[in-house]
C-alpha positions in Angstrom: -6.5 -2.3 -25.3 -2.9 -1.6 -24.7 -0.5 -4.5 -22.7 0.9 -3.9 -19.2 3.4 -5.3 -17.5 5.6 -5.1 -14.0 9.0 -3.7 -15.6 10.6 -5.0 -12.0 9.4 -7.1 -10.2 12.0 -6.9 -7.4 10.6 -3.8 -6.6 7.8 -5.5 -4.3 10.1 -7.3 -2.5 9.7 -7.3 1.5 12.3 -8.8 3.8 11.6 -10.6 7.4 15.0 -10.4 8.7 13.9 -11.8 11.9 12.5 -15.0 10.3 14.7 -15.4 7.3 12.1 -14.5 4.6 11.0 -13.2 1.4 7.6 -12.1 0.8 6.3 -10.4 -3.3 4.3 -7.7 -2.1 2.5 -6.8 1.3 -0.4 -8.6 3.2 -2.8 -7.3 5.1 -3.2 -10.1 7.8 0.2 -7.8 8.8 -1.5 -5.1 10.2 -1.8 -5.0 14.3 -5.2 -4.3 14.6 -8.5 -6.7 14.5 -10.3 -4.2 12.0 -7.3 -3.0 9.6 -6.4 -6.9 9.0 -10.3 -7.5 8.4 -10.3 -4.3 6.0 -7.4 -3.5 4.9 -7.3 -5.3 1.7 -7.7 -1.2 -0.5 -4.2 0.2 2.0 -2.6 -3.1 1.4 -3.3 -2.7 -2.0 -2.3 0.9 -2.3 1.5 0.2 0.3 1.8 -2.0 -3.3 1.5 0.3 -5.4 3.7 3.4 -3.5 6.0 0.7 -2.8 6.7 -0.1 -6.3 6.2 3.8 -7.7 8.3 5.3 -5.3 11.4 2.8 -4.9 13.4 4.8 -7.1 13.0 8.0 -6.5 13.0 7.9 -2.4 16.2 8.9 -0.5 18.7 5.6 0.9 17.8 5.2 4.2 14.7 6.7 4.5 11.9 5.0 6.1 9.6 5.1 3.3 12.1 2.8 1.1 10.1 -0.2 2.6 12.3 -3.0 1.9 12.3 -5.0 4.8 8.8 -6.4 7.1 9.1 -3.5 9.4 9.4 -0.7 7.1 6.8 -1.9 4.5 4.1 -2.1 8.0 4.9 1.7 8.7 4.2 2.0 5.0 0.5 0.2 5.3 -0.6 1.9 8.3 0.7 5.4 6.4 -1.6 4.1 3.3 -4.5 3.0 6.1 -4.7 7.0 7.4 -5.6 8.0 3.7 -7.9 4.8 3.6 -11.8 5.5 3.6 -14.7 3.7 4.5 -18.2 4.1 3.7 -20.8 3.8 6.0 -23.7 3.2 3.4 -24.1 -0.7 3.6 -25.9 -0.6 0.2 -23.3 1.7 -1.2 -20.4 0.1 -0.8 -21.3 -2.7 -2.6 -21.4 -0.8 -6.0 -17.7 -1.7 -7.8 -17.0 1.7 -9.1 -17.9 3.2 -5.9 -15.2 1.2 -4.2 -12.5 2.3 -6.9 -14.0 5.6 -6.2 -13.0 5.8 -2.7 -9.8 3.8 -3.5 -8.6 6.2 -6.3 -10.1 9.5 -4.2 -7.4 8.1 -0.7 -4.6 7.4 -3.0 -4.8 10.7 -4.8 -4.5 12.2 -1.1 -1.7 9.9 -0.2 0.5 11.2 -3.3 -0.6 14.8 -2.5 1.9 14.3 0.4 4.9 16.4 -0.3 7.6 13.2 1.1 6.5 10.8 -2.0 7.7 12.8 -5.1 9.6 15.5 -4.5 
């Protein structure tokens, strides 16, 4: 088994202007609605991951460099439209398929042509 790391860490670093703040990485009691904060642990997860992939290679200025609170929500509730939910209540207990459906919405989400041009 091979070691991982985060090369840079700053990378996940979300800024509340409005209340002074620093936060590592999103949350998802951040989203607006009742449901997305109760479930939206997999486009939290996946705003993380785009977030730190794509903060290099995305254009100053743009919205998807999601550096400060505001940006990073428009970010989560991008990730939550490529987000899906199964309605099998046996199902989606089964780990691998939940990293099924997670892997099979983020592969969408980096199919859009604004991530990695």
């Amino acid at each position: 088994m091979g070691k991982y790391s985060i090369k840079d860490i700053n990378k996940f670093l979300i800024t509340d202007d409005d209340a002074g703040l620093t936060y590592l990485g999103g949350n998802q009691e951040w989203y607006g609605k009742f449901f997305r904060r109760l479930a939206g642990c997999g486009p939290t997860a996946a705003a993380n991951i785009f977030k730190y992939l794509g903060a290099d290679k995305l254009p100053a200025g743009s919205v998807r460099e999601t550096d400060t609170l505001r940006q990073y929500k428009t970010l989560m509730n991008e990730m939550w439209e490529h987000a899906e939910f199964p309605l099998d209540p046996i199902r989606k207990q089964e780990p691998f398929f939940r990293l099924e459906i997670f892997t099979k919405g983020m592969k969408r989400a980096f199919a859009q042509p604004y991530w990695f041009d």
